[in-house]
C-alpha positions in Angstrom: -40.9 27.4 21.2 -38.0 27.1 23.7 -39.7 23.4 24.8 -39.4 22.4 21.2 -35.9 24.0 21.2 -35.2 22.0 24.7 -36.4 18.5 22.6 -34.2 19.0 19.7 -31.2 19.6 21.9 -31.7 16.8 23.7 -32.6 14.6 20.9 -28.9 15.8 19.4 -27.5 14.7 22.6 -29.1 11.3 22.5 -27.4 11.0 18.7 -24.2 11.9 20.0 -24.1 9.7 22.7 -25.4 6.9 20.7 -22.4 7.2 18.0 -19.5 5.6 19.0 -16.1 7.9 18.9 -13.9 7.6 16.0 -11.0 5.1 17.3 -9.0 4.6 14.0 -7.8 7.1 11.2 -7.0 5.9 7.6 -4.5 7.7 5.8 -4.6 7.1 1.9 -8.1 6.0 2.4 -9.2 5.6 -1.1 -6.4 4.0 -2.5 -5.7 0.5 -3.9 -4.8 -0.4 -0.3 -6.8 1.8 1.9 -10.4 1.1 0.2 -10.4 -2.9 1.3 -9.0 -1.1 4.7 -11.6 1.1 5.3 -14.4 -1.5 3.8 -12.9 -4.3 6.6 -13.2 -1.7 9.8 -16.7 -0.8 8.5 -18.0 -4.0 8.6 -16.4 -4.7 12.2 -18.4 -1.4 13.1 -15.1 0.3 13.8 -15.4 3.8 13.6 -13.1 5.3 11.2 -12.0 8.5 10.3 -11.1 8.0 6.2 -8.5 10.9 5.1 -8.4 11.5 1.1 -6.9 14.3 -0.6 -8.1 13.4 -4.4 -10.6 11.5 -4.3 -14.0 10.5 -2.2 -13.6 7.3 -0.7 -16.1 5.0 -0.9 -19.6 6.2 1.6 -20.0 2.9 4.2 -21.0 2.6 7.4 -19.3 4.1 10.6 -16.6 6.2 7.9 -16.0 9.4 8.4 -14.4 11.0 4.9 -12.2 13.9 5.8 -10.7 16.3 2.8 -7.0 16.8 4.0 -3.4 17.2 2.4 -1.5 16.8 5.5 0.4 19.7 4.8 1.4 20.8 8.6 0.4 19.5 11.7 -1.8 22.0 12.2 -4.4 20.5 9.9 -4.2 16.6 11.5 -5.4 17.8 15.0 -9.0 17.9 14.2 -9.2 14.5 12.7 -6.9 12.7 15.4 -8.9 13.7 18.4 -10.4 10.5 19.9 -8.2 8.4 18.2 -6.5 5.9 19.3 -4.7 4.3 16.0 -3.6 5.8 13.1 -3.1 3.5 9.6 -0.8 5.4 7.4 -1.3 4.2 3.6 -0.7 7.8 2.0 1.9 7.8 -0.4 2.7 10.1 -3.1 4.2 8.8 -6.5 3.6 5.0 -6.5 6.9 3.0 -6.6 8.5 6.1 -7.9 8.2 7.6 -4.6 8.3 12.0 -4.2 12.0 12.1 -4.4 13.3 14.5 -7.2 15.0 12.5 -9.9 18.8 13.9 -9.6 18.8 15.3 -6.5 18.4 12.3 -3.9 21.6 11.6 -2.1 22.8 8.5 -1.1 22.8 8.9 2.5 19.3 8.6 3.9 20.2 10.6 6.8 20.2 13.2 4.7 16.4 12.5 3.6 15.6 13.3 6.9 16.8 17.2 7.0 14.0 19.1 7.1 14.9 21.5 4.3 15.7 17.9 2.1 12.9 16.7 3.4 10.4 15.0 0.1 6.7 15.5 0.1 5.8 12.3 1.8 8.9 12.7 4.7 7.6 15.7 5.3 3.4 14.2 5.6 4.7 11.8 8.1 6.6 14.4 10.0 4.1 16.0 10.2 1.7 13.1 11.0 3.9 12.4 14.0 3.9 15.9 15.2 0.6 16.0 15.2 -0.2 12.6 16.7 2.4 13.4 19.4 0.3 16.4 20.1 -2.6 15.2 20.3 -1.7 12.0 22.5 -2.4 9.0 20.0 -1.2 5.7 20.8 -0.8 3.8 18.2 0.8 4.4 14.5 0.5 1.6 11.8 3.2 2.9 8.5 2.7 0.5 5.8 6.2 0.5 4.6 7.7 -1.9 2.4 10.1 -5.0 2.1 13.5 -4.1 1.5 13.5 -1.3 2.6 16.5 -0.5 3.9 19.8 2.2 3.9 21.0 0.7 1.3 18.4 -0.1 -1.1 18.7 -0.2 -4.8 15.3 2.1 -5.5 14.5 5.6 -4.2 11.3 4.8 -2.9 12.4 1.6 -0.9 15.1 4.2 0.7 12.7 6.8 1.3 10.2 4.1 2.5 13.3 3.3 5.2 13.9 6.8 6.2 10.2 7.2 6.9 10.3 4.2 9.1 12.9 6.4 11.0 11.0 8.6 11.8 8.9 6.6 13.0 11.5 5.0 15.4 12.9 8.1 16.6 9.0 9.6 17.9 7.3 9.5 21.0 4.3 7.8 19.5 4.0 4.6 22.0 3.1 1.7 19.9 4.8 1.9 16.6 3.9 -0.8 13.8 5.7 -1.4 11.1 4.6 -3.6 8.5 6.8 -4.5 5.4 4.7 -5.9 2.0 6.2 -7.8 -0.8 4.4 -7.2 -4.2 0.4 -6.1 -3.4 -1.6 -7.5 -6.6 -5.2 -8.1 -7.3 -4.5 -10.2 -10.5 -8.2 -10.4 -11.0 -8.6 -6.6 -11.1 -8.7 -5.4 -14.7 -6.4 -2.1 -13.3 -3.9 -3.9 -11.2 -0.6 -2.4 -11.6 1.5 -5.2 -11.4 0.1 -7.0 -13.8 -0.4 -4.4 -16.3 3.6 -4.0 -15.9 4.2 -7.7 -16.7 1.4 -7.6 -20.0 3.0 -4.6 -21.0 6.2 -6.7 -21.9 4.0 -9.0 -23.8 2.7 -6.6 -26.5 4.6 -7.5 -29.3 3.6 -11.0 -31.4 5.6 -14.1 -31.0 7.8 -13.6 -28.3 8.4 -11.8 -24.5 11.2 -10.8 -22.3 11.9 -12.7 -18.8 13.8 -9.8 -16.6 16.9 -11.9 -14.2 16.0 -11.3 -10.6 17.5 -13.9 -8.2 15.0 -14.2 -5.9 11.7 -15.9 -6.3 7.7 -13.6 -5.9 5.8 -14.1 -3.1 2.9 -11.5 -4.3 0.1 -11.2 -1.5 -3.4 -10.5 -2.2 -4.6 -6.9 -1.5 -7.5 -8.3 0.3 -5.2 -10.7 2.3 -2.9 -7.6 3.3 -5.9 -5.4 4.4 -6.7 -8.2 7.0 -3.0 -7.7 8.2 -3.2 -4.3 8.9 -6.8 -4.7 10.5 -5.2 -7.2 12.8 -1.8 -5.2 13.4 -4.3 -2.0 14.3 -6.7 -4.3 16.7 -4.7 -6.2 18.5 -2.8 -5.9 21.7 1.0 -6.8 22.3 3.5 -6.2 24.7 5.9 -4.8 22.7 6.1 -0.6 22.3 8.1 -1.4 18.2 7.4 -4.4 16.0 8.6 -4.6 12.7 6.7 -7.8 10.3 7.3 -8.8 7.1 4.0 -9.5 4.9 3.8 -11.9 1.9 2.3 -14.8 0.1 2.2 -18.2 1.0 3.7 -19.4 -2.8 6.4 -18.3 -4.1 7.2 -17.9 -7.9 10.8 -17.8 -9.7 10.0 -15.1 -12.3 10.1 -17.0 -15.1 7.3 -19.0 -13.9 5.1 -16.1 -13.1 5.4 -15.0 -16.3 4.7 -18.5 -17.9 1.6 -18.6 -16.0 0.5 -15.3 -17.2 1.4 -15.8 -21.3 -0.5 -19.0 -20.8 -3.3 -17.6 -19.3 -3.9 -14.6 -21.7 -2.1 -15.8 -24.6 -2.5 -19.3 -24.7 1.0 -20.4 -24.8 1.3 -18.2 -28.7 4.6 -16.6 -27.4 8.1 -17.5 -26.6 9.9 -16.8 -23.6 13.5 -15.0 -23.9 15.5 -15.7 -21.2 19.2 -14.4 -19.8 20.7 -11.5 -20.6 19.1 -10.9 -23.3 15.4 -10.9 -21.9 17.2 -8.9 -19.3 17.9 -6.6 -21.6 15.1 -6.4 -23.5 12.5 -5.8 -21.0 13.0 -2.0 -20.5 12.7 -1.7 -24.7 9.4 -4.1 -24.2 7.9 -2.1 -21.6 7.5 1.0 -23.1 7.2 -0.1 -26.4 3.9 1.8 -28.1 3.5 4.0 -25.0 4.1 7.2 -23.5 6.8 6.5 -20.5 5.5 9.3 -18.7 2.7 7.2 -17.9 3.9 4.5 -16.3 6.7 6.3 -14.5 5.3 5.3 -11.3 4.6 1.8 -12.1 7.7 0.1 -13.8 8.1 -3.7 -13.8 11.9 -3.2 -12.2 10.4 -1.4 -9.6 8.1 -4.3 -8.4 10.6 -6.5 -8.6 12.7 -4.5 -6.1 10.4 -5.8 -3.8 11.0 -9.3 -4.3 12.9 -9.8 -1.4 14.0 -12.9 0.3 12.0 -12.6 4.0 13.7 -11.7 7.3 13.0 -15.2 9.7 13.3 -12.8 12.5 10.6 -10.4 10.8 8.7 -12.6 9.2 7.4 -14.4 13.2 7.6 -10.5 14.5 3.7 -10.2 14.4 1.3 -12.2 16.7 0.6 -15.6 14.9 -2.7 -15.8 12.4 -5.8 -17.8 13.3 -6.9 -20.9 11.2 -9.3 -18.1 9.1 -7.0 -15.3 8.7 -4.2 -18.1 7.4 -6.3 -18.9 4.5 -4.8 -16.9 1.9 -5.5 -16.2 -1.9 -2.3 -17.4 -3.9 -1.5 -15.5 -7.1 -2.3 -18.1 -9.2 -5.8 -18.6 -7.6 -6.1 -14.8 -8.1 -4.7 -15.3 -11.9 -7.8 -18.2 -12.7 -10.6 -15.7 -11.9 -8.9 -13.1 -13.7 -10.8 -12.0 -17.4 -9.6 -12.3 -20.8 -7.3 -10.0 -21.8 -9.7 -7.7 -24.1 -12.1 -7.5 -21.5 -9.5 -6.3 -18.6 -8.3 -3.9 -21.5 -11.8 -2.7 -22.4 -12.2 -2.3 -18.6 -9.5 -0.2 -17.9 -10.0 2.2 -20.5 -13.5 3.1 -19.5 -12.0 3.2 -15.5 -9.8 5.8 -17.3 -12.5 7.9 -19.3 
């Protein structure tokens, strides 16, 4: 009996030592962004612990799921032990971020008091505490472009105040990454392009919203590989900040040309200037509850339409021939289905 006991222990040993220690941590792991994350460390056998708080993320190889809400410190010190990077994807509220409409002040300094502090300041404070704690090295924060003080949308401001935080730890190697529009225009439940069809509802003719600058949307696959490669690879600097985006860029009239002629086969007419400015709001939630969508308006995307940084943009280590080969949005728009098919697709997603 206590031979056979004596075996199994040492069997168990054997396992353990066999099974490499967890060496990244996924934050938002089953999310838009975080499933092609987690799927691209598992097949370069990284080991990976996956945090979810609503839902499973997908079961592969090497990926640890762990059930958290990252409500204190307290509860990250388990799952960053033998860490050495963290990705941080979690995000509450979409593009409509977890400030409270009304109350948000101008000042993003003042985001950063701890009794003003939003739902996801206060998950990467805590984050931070607990990494500092616990002696990580490395923090990835998928923030976003534009982001800044000044910003015209809440969530790019509190986006910038997180990145403060950030700064202002003791965490040694701090990556910040900056993403123009993430789409997937082949995916029946993309968000983006569900905002743009949902202007196009209505027979005959569609709205074309003004915004200055042209859309360099990046593949959510494409993105993934940037924060693989910002997580793996060494650099000399302790703070790098990189701006992400497509290789093509799209005046927004074009991109919604492209998008009328591909699911509606040139049937509607475009209104331009102020008054498709105008009307786009009226068009978006025409038929529809608003309350749905409040986290994925169209004038929210385009927020992120910025015109990249030079400086930012050649912050990150340059790409290899492979990882340069990029999907364009209107490669991604050819392989996408016909419209009643991405609408039949989404509403069983939905049921």
């Amino acid at each position: 009996m206590n031979s056979h006991r004596m075996s199994s222990h040492s069997a168990t040993q054997e396992r353990s030592r066999q099974r490499p220690s967890p060496t990244v941590m996924v934050t938002g792991s089953s999310g838009f962004i975080g499933q092609r994350v987690i799927r691209l460390f598992s097949s370069r056998s990284t080991s990976t612990i996956a945090t979810y708080y609503h839902r499973l993320p997908e079961a592969l190889p090497q990926v640890f799921p762990v059930c958290t809400d990252m409500g204190s410190p307290e509860l990250l010190l388990a799952p960053l032990r033998n860490v050495h990077t963290v990705v941080h994807l979690a995000w509450e509220g979409g593009l409509a971020g977890s400030l409270r409409p009304n109350h948000e002040p101008r000042d993003v300094r003042e985001l950063l008091q701890p009794e003003r502090m939003s739902r996801n300041l206060s998950m990467m404070a805590n984050l931070l505490a607990a990494m500092e704690k616990v002696g990580n090295q490395r923090l990835v924060f998928v923030s976003a472009m534009g982001a800044s003080r000044h910003a015209a949308t809440p969530f790019l401001r509190e986006k910038y105040a997180a990145e403060l935080l950030l700064l202002n730890s003791a965490i040694k190697e701090k990556i910040i990454l900056r993403p123009t529009i993430v789409a997937e225009a082949e995916n029946p439940d993309d968000r983006f392009m569900r905002a743009v069809l949902r202007t196009m509802k209505l027979p005959l003719l569609y709205p074309v919203p003004k915004w200055p600058v042209p859309l360099r949307p990046i593949h959510v696959d494409d993105f993934a590989r940037e924060i693989v490669r910002a997580a793996e690879l060494s650099r000399d600097e302790n703070t790098t900040v990189g701006e992400v985006c497509g290789h093509e860029s799209y005046p927004v009239e074009e991109l919604f040309r492209m998008m009328a002629d591909k699911f509606f086969a040139g049937q509607k007419l475009a209104v331009k200037g102020w008054i498709g400015n105008s009307l786009t709001p009226v068009f978006e939630r025409e038929g529809k509850n608003e309350s749905q969508y409040r986290c994925h308006r169209l004038r929210q995307f385009l927020a992120l339409a910025q015109a990249p940084s030079e400086s930012l943009a050649n912050a990150l280590t340059p790409m290899d021939a492979e990882s340069q080969k990029r999907v364009s949005f209107s490669e991604s728009l050819q392989m996408a289905p016909p419209l009643k098919k991405r609408e039949a697709i989404a509403v069983n997603a939905t049921v």
